[in-house]
C-alpha angles and dihedrals in degrees: 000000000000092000084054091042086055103041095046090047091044082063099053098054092055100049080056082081110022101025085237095164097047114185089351099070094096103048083054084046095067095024088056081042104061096030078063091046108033102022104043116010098034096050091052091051092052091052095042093048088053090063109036101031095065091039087050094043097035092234110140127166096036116144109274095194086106094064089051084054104044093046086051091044093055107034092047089047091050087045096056095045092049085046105038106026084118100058138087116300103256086059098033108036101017103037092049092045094054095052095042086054098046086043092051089036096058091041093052094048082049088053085038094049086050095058089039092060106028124132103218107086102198124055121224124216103268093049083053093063096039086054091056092042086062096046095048079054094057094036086056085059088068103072089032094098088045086056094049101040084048099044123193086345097064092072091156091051086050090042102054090040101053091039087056097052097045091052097042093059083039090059096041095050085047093053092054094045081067092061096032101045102056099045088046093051097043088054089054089046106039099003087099089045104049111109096032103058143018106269135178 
């Protein structure tokens, strides 16, 4: 969905100067909007949290169905409302909302079932905020059905909404910075010198 992201927000911006769009703006709005969220940045998110949440909480073996089901629910969401945005409200505004939440509801109980089972007791920072960024995602499921029963008119519901789950990924992608900077900045520092002197 990133060719979609771009050319949708390629169009807003032009309509900025010429109103291109028309009445329309803000349907592409929303549409440009979740295609970003749940069709690029959250499915990376879900694969790279496959990978790195067990690695960082030590919880291997843990059943790895919700994934599947958050990557389908999303992308399926993303593609309907791609597909369908035109149509009439139960198939452009309801179907797609249904699948994004089930594909954000099943990634948020895998990352839950990691933490759950995982063998390291005690969380680090960077697991910590991770953790919240998780819960502020969840939490921005809760006004979703108020913004889209209220449309364009409901501007606290999408506010709140939209400000959740960007700070919710914000926080995530934060909390894994913690674990990922230092060890990539220590291998550019010491990497070359591992093996033939002591290092930190």
């Amino acid at each position: 969905f990133l060719a979609e992201t771009v050319v949708l927000g390629a169009s807003l911006a032009v309509n900025l100067g010429t109103g291109l769009l028309g009445k329309s703006r803000a349907l592409a709005l929303g549409v440009h909007l979740h295609l970003a969220l749940f069709g690029w940045v959250l499915l990376v998110m879900i694969a790279v949290a496959r990978q790195l949440l067990p690695m960082f909480l030590l919880s291997h073996g843990t059943d790895a169905r919700p994934s599947r089901w958050a990557v389908a629910g999303d992308g399926l969401g993303c593609a309907a409302l791609l597909l369908l945005h035109h149509g009439p409200v139960v198939v452009s505004r309801w179907l797609p909302g249904l699948l994004l939440a089930f594909g954000t509801a099943a990634f948020l109980f895998q990352a839950q079932q990691f933490y759950r089972h995982r063998h390291r007791p005690r969380l680090d920072p960077g697991l910590r905020l991770a953790a919240a960024g998780l819960v502020v995602l969840g939490l921005g499921l809760l006004p979703a059905p108020l913004a889209v029963a209220g449309g364009a008119r409901a501007t606290v519901a999408w506010t709140g909404y939209v400000s959740s789950l960007v700070l919710g990924i914000s926080l995530f992608v934060a909390g894994h910075y913690y674990k990922i900077v230092p060890f990539l900045v220590w291998y550019y520092r010491f990497g070359p010198l591992a093996g033939s002197r002591p290092s930190p």
